[in-house]
C-alpha positions in Angstrom: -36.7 -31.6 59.9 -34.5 -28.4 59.8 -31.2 -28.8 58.6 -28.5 -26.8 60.9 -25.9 -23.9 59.1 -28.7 -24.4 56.1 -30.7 -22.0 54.7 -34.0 -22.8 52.6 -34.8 -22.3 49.0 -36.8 -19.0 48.2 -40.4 -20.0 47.6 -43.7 -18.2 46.6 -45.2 -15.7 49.5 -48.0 -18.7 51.8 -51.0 -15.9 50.8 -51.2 -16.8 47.0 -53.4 -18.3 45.5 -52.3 -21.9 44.9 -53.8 -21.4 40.9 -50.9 -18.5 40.7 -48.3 -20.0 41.9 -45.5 -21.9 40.5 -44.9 -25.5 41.3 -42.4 -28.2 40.9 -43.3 -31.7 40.7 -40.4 -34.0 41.1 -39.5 -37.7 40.9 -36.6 -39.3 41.5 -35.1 -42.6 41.1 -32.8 -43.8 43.3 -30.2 -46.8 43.9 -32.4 -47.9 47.2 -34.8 -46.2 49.9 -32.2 -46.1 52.6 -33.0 -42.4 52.7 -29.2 -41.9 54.2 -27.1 -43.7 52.4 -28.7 -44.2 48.8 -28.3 -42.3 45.9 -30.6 -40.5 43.5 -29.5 -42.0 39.9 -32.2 -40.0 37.6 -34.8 -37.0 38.3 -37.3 -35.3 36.5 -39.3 -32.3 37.0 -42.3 -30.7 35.4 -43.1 -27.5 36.3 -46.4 -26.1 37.1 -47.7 -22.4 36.3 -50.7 -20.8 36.9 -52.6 -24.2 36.9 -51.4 -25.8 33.8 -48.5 -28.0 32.8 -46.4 -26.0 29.8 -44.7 -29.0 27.5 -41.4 -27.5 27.6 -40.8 -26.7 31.4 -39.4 -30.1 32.1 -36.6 -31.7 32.7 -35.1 -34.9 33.0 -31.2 -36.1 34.1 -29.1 -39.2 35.3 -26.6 -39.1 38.3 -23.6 -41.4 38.7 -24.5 -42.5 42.2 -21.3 -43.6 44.8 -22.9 -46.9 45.7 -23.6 -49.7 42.8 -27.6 -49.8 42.7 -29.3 -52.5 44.7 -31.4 -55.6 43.0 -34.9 -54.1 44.5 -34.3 -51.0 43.1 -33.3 -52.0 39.8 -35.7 -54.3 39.4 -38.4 -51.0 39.4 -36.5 -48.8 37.2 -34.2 -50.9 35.3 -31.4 -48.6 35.6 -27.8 -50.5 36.3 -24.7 -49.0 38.0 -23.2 -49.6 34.4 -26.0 -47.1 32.8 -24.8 -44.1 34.9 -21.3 -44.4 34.5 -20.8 -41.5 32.1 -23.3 -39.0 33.7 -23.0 -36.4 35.9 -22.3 -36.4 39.5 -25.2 -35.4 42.2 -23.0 -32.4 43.4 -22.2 -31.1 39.8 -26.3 -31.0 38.8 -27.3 -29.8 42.4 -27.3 -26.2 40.5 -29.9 -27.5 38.1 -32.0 -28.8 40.8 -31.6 -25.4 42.5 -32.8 -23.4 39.2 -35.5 -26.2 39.1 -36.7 -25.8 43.1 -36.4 -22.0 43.4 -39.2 -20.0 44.1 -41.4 -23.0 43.4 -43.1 -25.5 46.1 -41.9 -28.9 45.9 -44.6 -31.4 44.7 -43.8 -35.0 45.1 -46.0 -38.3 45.5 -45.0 -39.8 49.5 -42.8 -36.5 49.1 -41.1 -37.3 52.2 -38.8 -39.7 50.4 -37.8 -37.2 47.4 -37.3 -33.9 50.5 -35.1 -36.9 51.8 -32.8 -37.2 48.5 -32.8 -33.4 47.9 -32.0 -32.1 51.2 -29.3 -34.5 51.1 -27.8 -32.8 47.3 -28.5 -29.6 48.6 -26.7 -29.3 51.6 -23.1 -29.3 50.9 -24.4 -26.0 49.1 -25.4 -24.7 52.2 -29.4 -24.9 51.3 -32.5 -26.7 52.3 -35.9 -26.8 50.5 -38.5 -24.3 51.9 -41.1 -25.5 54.5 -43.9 -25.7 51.8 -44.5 -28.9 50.1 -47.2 -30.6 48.4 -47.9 -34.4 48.6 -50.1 -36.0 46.1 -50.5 -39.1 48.6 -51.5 -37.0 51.1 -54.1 -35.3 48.9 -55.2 -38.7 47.8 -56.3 -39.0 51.4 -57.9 -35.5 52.2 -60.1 -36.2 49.1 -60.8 -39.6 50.1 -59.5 -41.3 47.2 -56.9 -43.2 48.8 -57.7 -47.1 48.6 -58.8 -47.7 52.4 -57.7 -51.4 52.3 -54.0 -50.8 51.0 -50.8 -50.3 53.1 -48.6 -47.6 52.8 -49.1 -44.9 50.3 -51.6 -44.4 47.8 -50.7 -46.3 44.3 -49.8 -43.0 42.3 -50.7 -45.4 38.4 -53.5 -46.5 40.3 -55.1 -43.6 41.6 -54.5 -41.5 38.3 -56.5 -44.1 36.3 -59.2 -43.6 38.9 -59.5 -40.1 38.1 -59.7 -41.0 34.3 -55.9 -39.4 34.0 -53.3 -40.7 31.6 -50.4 -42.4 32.8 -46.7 -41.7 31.4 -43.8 -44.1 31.2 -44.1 -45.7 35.6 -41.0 -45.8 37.0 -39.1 -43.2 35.0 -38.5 -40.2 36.8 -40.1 -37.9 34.3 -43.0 -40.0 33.1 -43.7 -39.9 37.2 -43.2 -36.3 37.0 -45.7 -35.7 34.5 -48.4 -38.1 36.1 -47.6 -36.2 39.1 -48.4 -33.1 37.9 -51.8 -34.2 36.3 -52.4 -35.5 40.0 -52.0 -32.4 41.5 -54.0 -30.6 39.1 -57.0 -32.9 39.3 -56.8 -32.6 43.5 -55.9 -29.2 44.0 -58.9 -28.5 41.8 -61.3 -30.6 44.0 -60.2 -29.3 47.1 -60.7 -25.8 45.9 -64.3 -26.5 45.4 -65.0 -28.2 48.9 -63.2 -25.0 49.8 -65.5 -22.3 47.8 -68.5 -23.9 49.8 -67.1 -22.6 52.9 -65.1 -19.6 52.2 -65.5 -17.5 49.1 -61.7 -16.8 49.3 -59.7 -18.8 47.3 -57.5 -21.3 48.4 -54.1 -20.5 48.9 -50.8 -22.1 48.9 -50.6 -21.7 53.1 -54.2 -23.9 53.4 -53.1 -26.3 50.2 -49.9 -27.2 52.1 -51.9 -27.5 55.9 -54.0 -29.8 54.0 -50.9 -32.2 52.4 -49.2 -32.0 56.1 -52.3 -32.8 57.9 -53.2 -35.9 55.6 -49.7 -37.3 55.1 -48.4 -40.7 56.6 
């Protein structure tokens, strides 16, 4: 969905090759899934670079939210309106999450809820994230990994131990992060050799993406 008066995020040129390029893998915890009216209360970020997860490009932050945060919600990520009531507001770390998103594609597992939140911080900053995103779930899915039987989206602890990945701290933003970005790896390295049979090019961010927004919910 474009945002009107909004202009998107710089991000990496569609031609490059999706093993140099920059990515960032976000998660975000939130005080419910009303996707206009809830709040993000924590994110975290790892960033990706040139196919490899360095230990200290991450981040992690909490956000005093404007609604208390609901009962279903807590009872996931244990964080209480009480928690949050000395951290920053969304609109004073949106520049954080700006430094974090820029030139970067957004990598999220069922990313449509986290380009939710974050188009939501960035616009009274007059931005938008860029077109390009990356959804683990939906990767899940083109590699046929996703459990056939299950509704909604792929599990993302589930589907990690599949693979034979560790799993860090579920349900914090950055232990999410970090599984996320392990995820990624472990796909975007499968799909690139379905994608060498065919073409000895290799696979660039432009047909990575194509692939996430043709296998998403």
């Amino acid at each position: 969905m474009r945002l009107r008066g909004t202009t998107p995020l710089p991000a990496p040129h569609p031609s490059l090759a999706w093993r140099g390029a920059e990515f960032c893998v976000v998660d975000l915890e939130t005080t419910g899934l009303d996707l206009r009216r809830d709040d993000i209360i924590a994110y975290g970020a790892a960033i990706v670079t040139h196919a490899r997860i360095p230990c200290g490009r991450v981040a992690y932050g909490l956000v005093r939210p404007s609604r208390p945060v609901s009962v279903p919600a807590l009872t996931v990520h244990g964080l209480r309106t009480a928690d949050l009531a000395d951290a920053p507001t969304v609109d004073e770390i949106a520049g954080d999450l700006i430094d974090l998103l820029s030139g970067r594609v957004l990598v999220a597992h069922a990313a449509w809820v986290e380009r939710a939140f974050l188009n939501r911080a960035l616009r009274p900053r007059g931005l938008r994230l860029a077109r390009a995103t990356v959804d683990t779930a939906a990767l899940l899915r083109a590699c046929h990994l996703a459990d056939r039987d299950a509704a909604g989206e792929p599990n993302l602890e589930a589907a990690s131990r599949r693979l034979g990945l560790p799993v860090h701290t579920p349900h914090h933003a950055l232990g999410d992060a970090l599984t996320t970005a392990q995820l990624l790896l472990a796909l975007a390295t499968r799909l690139e050799t379905s994608h060498a049979r065919e073409m000895p090019r290799p696979l660039t961010l432009r047909q990575l993406c194509a692939i996430s927004r043709h296998h998403r919910m």
